[in-house]
N, C-alpha and C positions, 0 to 999 in steps of 0.2 A: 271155651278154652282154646286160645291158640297153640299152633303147634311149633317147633323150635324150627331151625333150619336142619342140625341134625336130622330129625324127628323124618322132617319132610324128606332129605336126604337118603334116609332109611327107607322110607316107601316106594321113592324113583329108582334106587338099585332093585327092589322085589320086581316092579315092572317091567325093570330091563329084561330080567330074566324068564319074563311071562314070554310067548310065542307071538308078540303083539310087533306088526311091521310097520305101522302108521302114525306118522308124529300126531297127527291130529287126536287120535285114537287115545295114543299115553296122554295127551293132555287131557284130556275129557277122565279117561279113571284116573289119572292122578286128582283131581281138580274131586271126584264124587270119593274116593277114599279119604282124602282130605277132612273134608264136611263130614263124612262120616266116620273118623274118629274121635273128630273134635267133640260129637255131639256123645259117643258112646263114653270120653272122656268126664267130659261132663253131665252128664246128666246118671249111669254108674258111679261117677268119681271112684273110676278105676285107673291101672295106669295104662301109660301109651303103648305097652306092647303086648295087654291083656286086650286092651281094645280095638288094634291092628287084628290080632289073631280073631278076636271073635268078626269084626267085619270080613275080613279075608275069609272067612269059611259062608257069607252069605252072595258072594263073587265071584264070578265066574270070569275072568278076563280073555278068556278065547269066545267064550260066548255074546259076550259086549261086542267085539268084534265081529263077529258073526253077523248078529242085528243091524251092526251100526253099516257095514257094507250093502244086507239086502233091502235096509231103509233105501242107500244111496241108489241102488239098480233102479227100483221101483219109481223113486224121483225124475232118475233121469228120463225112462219111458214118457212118465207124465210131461216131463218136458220138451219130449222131442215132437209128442202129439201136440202142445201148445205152438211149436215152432213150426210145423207142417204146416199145420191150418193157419196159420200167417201167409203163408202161402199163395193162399186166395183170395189174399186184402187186396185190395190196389195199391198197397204201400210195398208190398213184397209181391207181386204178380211178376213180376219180371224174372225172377229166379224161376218158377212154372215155365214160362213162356223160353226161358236159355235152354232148358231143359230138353223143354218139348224138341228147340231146336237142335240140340246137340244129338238127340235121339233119333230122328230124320236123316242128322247128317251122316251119323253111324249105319243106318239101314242104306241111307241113298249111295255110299262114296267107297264101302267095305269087296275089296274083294273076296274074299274069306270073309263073310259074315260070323260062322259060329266061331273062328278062331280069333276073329274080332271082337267077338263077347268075350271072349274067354279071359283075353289079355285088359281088353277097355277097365272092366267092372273094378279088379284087382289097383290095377293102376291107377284108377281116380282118386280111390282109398288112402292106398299111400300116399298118390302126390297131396294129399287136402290133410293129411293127419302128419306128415312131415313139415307143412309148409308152417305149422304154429310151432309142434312138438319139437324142433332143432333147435330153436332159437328158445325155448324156454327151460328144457331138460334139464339144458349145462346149469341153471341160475339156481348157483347154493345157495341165495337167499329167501328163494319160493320151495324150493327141494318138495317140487309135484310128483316127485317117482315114492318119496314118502309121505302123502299127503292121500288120504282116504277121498277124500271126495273127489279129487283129481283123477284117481287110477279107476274110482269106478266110473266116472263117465266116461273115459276112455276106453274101457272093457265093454262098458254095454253100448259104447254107439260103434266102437269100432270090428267087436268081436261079430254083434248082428248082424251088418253091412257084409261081413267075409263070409259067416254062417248063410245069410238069406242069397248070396251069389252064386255059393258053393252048392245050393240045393236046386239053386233053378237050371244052372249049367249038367246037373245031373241026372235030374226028371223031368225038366221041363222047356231044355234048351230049343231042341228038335222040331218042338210044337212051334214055338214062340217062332221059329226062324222065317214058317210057311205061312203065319199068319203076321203079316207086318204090323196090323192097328194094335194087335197086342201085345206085337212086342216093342211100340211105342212109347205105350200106354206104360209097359212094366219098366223101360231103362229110364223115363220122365221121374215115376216112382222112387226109384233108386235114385237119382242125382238128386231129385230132390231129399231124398232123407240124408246123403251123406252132406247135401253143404248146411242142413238141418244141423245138423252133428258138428259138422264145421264151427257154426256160429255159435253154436250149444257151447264148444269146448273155449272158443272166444270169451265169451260170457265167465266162461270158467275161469278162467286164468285171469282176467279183469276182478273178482272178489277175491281171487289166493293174493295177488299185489296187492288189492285194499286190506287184506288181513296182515300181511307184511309189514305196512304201509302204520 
């Protein structure tokens, strides 16, 4: 039994007023409340607001939400190690190899090396998460600041990059500065994971336009 437009109408204002911040998100329970009243509808031949009410009490809509974001974390991790270890192709060795150089350049040409890390790390961040996120934020046709799978890739690649800087500049600046091969070895790491994140959020934004689209 299909539902009216009313009917459906009805259910999108209930959602509005769930705690739910993610157009993707009200699509998806809108889309499974739907099917499941149709079917309670049917198969009870009860009516539609007997049937709303008894599915509504088997639904949790902050909790959908909940899932459906730490699915999205867990994803993007998976994908950022896929993208790392691209790394080491010969098809993407060149990002390693800027890397490497950028990291040389920063130990060889620093007067201030620790206030050199300090400002570098911060600053790659933004410049590489600015240079897509300007030009796409404004586009109220992709509306990626409501878009669930959007805000958590950019939470989990961007917030770890700030989190994992912020920790080394803390405990482990000091160390890093007297031993040059390691601290190398560890700003190659980071540049690689941020333009990792980079191309990651690329990617991203190329299937939100094909869903647009």
């Amino acid at each position: 039994m299909k539902l009216t437009h009313y009917q459906i109408e009805h259910i999108k204002e209930y959602i509005d007023r769930q705690n739910i911040w993610y157009d993707d998100i009200k699509d998806e329970l809108l889309d499974h409340l739907i099917c499941a009243v149709e079917v309670e509808m049917e198969t009870n031949e009860i009516k539609f607001i007997d049937a709303l009410g008894k599915v509504l009490t088997e639904v949790n809509p902050n909790e959908l939400q909940r899932q459906k974001l730490k699915v999205e974390h867990i994803q993007t991790f998976k994908d950022l190690a896929s993208e790392l270890k691209a790394f080491v192709s010969t098809k993407k060795v060149i990002f390693t190899l800027a890397a490497t150089a950028i990291s040389y350049a920063v130990i060889r040409f620093s007067v201030d090396l620790e206030e050199a890390m300090k400002v570098f790390q911060p600053a790659m961040i933004l410049a590489l998460m600015l240079s897509f996120a300007i030009p796409t934020v404004s586009n109220r046709a992709l509306r990626p600041l409501k878009n669930a799978y959007f805000i958590s890739r950019l939470n989990t690649i961007y917030t770890s990059a700030f989190l994992a800087s912020s920790i080394i500049n803390l405990l482990a600046l000091d160390w890093l500065i007297v031993h040059p091969k390691a601290l190398i070895i560890y700003i190659t790491i980071f540049i690689c994971f941020v333009i990792a994140g980079f191309l990651l959020m690329n990617k991203t934004m190329l299937k939100l336009k094909a869903r647009v689209a």
